[in-house]
C-alpha positions in Angstrom: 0.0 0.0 0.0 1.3 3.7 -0.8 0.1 7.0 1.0 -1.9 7.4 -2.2 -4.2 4.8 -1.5 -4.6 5.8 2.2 -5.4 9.3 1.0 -8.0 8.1 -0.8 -9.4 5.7 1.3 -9.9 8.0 4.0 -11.4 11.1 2.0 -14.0 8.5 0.6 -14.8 7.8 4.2 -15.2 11.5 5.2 -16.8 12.3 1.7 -19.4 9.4 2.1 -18.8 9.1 -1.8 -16.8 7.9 -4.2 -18.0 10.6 -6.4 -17.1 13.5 -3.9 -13.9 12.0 -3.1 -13.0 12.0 -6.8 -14.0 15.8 -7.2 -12.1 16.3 -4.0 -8.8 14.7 -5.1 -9.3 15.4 -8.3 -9.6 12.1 -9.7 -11.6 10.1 -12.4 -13.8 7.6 -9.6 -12.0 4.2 -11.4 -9.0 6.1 -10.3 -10.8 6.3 -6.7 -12.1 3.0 -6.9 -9.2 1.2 -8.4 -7.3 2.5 -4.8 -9.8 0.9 -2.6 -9.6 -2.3 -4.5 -5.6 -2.4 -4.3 -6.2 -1.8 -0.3 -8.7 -4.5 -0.1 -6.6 -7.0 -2.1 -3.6 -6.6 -0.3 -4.6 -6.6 3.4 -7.7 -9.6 1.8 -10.2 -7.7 4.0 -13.6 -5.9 2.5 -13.0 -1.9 3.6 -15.7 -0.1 2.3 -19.8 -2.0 1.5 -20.9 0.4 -1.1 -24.4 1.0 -1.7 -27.0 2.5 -3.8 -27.3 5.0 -1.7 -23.5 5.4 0.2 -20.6 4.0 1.5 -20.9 2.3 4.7 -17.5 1.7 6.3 -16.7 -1.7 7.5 -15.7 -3.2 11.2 -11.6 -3.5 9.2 -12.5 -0.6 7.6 -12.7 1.1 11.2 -9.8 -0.2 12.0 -7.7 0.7 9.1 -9.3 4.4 9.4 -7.7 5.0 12.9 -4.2 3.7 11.5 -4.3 5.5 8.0 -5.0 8.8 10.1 -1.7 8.7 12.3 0.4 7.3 9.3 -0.6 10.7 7.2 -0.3 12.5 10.1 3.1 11.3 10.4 4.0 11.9 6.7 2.6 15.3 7.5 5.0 15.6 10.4 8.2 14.1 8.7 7.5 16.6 5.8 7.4 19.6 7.8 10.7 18.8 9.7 12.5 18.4 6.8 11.6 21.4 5.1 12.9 24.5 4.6 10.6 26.6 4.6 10.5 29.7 6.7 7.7 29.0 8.4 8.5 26.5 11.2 5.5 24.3 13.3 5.4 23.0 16.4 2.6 20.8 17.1 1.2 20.4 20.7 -0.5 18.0 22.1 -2.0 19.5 25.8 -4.6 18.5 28.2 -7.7 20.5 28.8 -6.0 22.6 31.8 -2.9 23.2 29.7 -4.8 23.9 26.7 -7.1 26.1 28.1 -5.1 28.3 30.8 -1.1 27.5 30.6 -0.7 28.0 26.4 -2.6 30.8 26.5 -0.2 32.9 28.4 2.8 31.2 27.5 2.4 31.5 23.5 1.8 35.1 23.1 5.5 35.8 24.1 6.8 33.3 22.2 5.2 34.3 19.4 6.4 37.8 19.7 10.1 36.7 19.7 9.6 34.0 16.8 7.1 35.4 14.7 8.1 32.5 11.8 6.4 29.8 14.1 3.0 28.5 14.2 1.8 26.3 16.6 -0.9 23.2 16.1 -2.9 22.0 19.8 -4.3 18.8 19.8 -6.3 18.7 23.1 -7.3 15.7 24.5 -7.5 13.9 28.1 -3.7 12.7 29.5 -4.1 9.4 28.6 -4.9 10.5 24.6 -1.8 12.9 24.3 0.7 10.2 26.1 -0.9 7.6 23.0 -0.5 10.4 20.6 3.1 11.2 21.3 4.0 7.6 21.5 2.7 7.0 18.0 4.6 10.2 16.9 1.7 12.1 16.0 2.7 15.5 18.4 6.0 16.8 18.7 6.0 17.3 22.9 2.9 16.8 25.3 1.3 19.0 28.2 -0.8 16.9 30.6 -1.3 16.6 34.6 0.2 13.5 35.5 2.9 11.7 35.1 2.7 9.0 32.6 3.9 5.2 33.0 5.3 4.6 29.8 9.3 3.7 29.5 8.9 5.3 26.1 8.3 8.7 27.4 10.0 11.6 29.0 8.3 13.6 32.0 9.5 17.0 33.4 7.5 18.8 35.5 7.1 22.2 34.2 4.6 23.9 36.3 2.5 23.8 39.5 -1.4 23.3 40.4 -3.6 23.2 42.8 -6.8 21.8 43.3 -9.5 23.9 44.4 -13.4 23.0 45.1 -15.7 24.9 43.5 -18.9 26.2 44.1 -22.1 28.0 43.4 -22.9 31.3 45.3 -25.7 30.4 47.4 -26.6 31.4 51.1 -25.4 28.0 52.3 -22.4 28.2 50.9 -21.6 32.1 51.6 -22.4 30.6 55.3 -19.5 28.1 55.2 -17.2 30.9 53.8 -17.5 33.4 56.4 -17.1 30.9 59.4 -13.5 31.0 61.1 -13.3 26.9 61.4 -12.8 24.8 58.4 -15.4 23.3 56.2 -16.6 20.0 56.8 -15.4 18.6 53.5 -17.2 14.8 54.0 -20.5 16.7 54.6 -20.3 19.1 51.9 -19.6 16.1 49.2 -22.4 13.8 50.6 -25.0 16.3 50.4 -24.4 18.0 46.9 -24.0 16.4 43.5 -20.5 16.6 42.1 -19.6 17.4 38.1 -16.6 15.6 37.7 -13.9 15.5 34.7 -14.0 12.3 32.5 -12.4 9.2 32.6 -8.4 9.7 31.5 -8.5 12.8 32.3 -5.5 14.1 35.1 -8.0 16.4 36.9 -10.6 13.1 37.2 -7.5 10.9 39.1 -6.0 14.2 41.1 -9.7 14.1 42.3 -10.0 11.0 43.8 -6.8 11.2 45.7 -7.8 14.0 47.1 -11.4 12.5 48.0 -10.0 9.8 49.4 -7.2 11.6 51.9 -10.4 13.7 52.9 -11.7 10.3 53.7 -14.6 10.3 51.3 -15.3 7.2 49.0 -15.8 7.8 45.3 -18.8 5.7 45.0 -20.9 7.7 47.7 -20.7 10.5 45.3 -23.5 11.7 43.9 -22.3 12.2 40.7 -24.8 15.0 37.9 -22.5 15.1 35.2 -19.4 14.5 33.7 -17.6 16.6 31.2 -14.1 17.2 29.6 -14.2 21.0 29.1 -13.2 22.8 32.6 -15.2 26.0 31.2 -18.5 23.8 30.7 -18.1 22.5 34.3 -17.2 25.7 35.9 -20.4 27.6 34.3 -22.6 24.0 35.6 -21.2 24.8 38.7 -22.0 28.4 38.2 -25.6 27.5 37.0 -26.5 25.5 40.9 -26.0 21.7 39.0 -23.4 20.8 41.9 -19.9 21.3 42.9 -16.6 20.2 41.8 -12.8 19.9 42.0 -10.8 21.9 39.2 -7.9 23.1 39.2 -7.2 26.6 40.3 -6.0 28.0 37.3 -9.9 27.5 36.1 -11.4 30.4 37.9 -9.1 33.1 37.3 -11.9 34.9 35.1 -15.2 33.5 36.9 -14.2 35.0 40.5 -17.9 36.8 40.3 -19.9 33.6 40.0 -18.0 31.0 42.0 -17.2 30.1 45.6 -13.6 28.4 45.6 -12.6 26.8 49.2 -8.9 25.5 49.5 -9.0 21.3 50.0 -6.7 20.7 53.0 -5.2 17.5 52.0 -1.2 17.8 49.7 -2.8 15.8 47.5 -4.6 18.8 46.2 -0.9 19.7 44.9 0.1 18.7 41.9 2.5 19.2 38.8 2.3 19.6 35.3 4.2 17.6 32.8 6.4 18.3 29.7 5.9 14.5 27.6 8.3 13.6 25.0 9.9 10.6 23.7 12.8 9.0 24.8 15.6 9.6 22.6 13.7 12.4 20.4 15.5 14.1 17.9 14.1 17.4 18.2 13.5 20.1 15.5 15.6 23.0 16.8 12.5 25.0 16.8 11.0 22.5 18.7 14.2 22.6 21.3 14.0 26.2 21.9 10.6 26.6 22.6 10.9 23.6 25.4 13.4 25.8 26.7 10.9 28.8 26.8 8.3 26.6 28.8 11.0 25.1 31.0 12.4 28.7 31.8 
């Protein structure tokens, strides 16, 4: 099989037609067709069912789909780091609390001293930017926790805390202005929590901390869970429940959100700088890890 023939195979899929993926490519559709048929013969699977009315994309179809899209990514990626072009890329792949609060001030000034560069964010929960960068689809990773994989590279790069959050009732107004400190087990027993998703850092900071506060994470009761830390604080916001986010989360919601300190060091945590072992880094890529690190 040739890049070609994955090219094809997966703008048929996003087209839904053979006939829009030849326009697309610009292609006669035997052209298109003959493709899918050299990808079908040599892996002897059916890809593609076509019918009268579309394409319907098979269970090895699926499967070959997910592959073709990091191989072309990675062609992508070999491409740009072996061109000359003047315009350099870095492409990031960052969790939703690096993504959404840490490259927002950090790449404005950057930017200003290497106005040549342009950065692409993948966002995605921990665990999806470790798998990315280990299939060499990102060139470094941002995420909250440290990953076990022998194939990556952690360094912490910057420091969080985990803060609960909360609407701005009369009860909890009550529980700010007292002198002595919140009863924590209480307070998550009796009000539904919006949590982060599964794989995400934030979700499995959480339940340490829940469970040095001495609270078990099935007694929660949990309204909803989310992977945007915007669309849970404005939940929050709204009177849907409480939650734990990081700190960094409600530096411009101050107005419409309680925020109590968790007293547990478990509610400390770093941020990680992910990259593979033995990388040979673009020297754009080098200095602008030297940027975050510094």
């Amino acid at each position: 099989m040739d890049f070609k023939q994955l090219n094809t195979f997966l703008t048929v899929v996003n087209c839904g037609s053979f006939t829009k993926a030849a326009d697309k490519l610009y292609l006669s559709q035997p052209t298109i067709s003959a493709h899918i048929s050299a990808l079908e013969r040599e892996l002897n699977k059916k890809l593609i069912a076509r019918t009268t009315k579309r394409v319907e994309v098979t269970h090895d179809g699926m499967i070959l789909l997910e592959y073709a899209k990091k191989l072309l990514q990675i062609k992508e990626n070999m491409l740009e780091a072996l061109s000359d072009s003047e315009k350099k890329a870095i492409h990031i792949g960052a969790s939703t609390t690096p993504s959404a609060y840490i490259l927002p001030k950090l790449l404005p000034g950057y930017l200003k001293q290497h106005s040549n560069v342009r950065f692409t964010v993948s966002q995605g929960d921990s665990r999806s930017v470790a798998e990315g960068l280990t299939e060499g689809i990102m060139d470094i990773g941002l995420i909250g926790i440290q990953p076990q994989n022998d194939s990556l590279i952690s360094v912490p790069f910057c420091r969080d805390r985990l803060i609960l959050i909360t609407p701005v009732n009369e009860y909890f107004l009550s529980l700010r202005d007292r002198s002595i400190q919140p009863d924590f087990i209480s307070i998550f027993n009796n009000n539904p929590i919006i949590t982060r998703e599964l794989g995400s850092a934030t979700r499995k900071s959480s339940e340490n901390v829940l469970s040095e506060l001495g609270i078990a994470a099935d007694s929660l009761k949990i309204a909803a869970e989310l992977n945007d830390c915007e669309a849970i604080s404005r939940m929050v916001a709204g009177g849907l429940g409480i939650a734990i986010v990081s700190e960094f989360a409600i530096d411009d919601r101050s107005h419409d959100l309680l925020s109590f300190e968790l007293p547990v060091e478990s509610a400390n945590r770093e941020l990680y700088l992910i990259y593979r072992t033995n990388e040979q880094f673009k020297p754009i890529v080098r200095d602008f890890i030297s940027y975050l690190l510094q």
